[in-house]
ZAMARGU-4260 file (C-alpha; in steps of 0.2 Angstrom, whole numbers, plus 5000, padded with zeros to 4 digits):
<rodrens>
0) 5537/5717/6179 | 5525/5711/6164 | 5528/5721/6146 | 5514/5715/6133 | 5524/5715/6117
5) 5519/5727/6105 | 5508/5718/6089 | 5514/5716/6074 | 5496/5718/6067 | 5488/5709/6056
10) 5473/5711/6041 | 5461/5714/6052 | 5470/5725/6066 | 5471/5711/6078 | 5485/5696/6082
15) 5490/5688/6097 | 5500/5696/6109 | 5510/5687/6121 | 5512/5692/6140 | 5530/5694/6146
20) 5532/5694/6165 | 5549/5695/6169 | 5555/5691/6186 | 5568/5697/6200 | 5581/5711/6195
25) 5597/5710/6207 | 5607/5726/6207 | 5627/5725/6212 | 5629/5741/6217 | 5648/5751/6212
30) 5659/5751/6229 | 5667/5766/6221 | 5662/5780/6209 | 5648/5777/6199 | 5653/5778/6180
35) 5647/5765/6171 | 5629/5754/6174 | 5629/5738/6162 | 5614/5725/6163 | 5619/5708/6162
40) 5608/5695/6155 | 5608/5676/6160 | 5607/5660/6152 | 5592/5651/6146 | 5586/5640/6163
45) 5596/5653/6174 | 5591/5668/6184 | 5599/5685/6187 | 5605/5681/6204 | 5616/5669/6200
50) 5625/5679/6191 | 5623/5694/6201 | 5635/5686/6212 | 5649/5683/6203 | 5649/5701/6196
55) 5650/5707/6214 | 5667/5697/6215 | 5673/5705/6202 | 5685/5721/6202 | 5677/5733/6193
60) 5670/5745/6206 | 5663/5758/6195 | 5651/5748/6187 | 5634/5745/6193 | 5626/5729/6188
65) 5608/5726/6185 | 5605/5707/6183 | 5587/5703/6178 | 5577/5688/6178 | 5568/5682/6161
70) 5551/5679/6160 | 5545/5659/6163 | 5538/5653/6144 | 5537/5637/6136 | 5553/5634/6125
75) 5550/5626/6109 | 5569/5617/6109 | 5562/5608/6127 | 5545/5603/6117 | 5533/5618/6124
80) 5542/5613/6143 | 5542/5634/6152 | 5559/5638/6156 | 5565/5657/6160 | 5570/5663/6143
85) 5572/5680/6134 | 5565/5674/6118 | 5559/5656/6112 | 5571/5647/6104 | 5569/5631/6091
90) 5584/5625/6087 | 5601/5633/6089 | 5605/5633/6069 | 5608/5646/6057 | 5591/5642/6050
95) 5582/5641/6064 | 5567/5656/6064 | 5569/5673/6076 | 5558/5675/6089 | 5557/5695/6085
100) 5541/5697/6098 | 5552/5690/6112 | 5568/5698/6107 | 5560/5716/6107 | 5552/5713/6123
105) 5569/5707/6132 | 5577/5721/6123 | 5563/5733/6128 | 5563/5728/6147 | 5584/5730/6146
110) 5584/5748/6139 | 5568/5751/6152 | 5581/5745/6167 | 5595/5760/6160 | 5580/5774/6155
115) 5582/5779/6176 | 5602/5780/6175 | 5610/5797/6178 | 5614/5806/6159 | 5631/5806/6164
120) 5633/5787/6166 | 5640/5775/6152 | 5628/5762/6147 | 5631/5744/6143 | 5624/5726/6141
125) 5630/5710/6144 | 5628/5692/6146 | 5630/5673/6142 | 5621/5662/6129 | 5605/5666/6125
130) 5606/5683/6138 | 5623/5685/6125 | 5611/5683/6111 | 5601/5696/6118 | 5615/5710/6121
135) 5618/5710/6105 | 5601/5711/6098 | 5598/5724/6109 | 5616/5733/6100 | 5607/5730/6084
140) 5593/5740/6091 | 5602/5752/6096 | 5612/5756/6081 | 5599/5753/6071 | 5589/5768/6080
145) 5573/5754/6081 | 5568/5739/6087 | 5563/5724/6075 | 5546/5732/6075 | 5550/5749/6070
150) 5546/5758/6087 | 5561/5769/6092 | 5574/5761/6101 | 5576/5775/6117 | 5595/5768/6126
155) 5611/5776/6120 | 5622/5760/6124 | 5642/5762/6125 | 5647/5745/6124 | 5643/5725/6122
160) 5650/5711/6130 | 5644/5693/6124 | 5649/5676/6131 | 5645/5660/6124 | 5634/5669/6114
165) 5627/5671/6096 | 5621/5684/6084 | 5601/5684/6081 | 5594/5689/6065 | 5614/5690/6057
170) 5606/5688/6040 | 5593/5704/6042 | 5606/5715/6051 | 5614/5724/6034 | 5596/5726/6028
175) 5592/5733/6046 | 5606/5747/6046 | 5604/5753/6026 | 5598/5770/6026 | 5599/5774/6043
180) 5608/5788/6043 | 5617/5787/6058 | 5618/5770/6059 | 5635/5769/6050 | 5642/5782/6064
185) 5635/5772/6079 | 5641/5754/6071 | 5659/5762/6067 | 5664/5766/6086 | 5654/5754/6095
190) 5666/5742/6105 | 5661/5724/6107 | 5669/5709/6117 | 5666/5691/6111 | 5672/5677/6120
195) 5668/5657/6117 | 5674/5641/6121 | 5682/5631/6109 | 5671/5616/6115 | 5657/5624/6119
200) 5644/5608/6115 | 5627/5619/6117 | 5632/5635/6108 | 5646/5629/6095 | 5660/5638/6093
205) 5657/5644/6076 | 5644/5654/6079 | 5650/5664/6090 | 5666/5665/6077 | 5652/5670/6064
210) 5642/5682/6074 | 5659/5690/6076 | 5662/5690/6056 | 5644/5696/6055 | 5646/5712/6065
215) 5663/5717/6056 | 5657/5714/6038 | 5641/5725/6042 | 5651/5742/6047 | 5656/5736/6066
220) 5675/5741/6066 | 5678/5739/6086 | 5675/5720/6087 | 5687/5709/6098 | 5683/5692/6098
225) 5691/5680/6110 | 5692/5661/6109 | 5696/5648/6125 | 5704/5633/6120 | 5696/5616/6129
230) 5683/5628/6137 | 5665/5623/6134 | 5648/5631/6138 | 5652/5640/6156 | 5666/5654/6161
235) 5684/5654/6170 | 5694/5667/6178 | 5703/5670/6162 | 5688/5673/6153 | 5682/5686/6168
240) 5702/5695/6170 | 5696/5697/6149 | 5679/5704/6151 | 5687/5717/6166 | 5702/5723/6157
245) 5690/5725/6141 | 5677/5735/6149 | 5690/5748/6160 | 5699/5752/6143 | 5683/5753/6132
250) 5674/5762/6146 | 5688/5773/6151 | 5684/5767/6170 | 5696/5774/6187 | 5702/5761/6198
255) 5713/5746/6196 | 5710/5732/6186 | 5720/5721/6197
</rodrens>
């Protein structure tokens, strides 16, 4: 599925617009009642199937996952070499510039995936590094009411889960809420679940600790954060039993968590 980002504009009315053609979405279906669906996004390199698969395993069987795979581009941190990536990506620093294009086309496609579920479903977004990243752009989206843009932001998410992850465009997100009326509201009771590894050697561990830090000083009372001692940039069981727990309180899900 291709989405052509929307242009920013430019004097004249014309700028470039890139192309995104994402790839393969894997759906783990619920093996009991359907009450929540959450899209969960990969890592930069990775694809949705990979971890469409461990999901599955998991015992949470009134979710339904939706697993897509990001578009092929050339990433500036591997010198212009195309890997499958949400958004481009520089540098992992706090200084490093925002791809805002290529996160409001990821952020786009992920509320396009839950535009089809049920009214009655709970919605959420998920994922690890750079698919982290992009859950909770996509949650400043959303309580924001727009995308970076300005075009309106359609998903009504109920909660975030980010592993290994990071916070893009923390120093614009106060700025992004102010006078947005119901932005406040949304931010108050919005839950989110942070974990990272305490020796995490792609993502340090002090920005996911920030990003947490980031979202509780801009209004977000409902933030867990969770940190692995001697884990570094992948998951463990323990991380998962976390994630599964969080999710069957925050989302009020039946079944065991077992």
């Amino acid at each position: 599925m291709s989405f052509a980002a929307p242009s920013l504009g430019s004097a004249g009315g014309r700028s470039a617009r890139r192309a995104f053609e994402f790839g393969r979405t894997y759906v783990v279906r619920p093996k009991g009642k359907h009450q929540a669906t959450i899209v969960w996004l990969h890592g930069l390199g990775d694809n949705g199937s990979s971890w469409s698969q461990l999901l599955e395993t998991l015992p949470l069987p009134n979710i339904k996952w939706i697993c897509p795979t990001a578009p092929t581009q050339p990433i500036s941190i591997f010198g212009g070499f195309p890997s499958t990536a949400w958004f481009d990506v520089g540098d992992i620093s706090e200084d490093a510039p925002d791809d805002l294009e290529g996160l409001d086309a990821s952020a786009a496609h992920v509320a396009n995936l839950l535009s089809t579920e049920p009214a009655d479903i709970k919605l959420g977004v998920g994922g690890f590094s750079m698919g982290a990243a992009t859950a909770l752009y996509s949650v400043s989206c959303f309580t924001a009411g727009k995308y970076g843009n300005g075009n309106p932001y359609p998903a009504n998410l109920s909660a975030a889960v980010g592993l290994s992850g990071w916070l893009p465009c923390s120093k614009t997100l106060s700025n992004k809420l102010q006078g947005v009326d119901e932005a406040t509201r949304r931010a108050q009771s919005f839950p989110v679940l942070l974990c990272h590894g305490k020796v995490d050697d792609v993502v340090p561990y002090k920005f996911g600790e920030k990003s947490s830090k980031c979202l509780s000083s801009t209004g977000f009372q409902d933030v867990t954060f969770k940190a692995y001692n001697g884990l570094g940039h992948y998951t463990i069981p323990e991380e998962m039993d976390e994630v599964c727990a969080w999710l069957t309180s925050k989302l009020s899900l039946e079944g065991n968590t077992v």
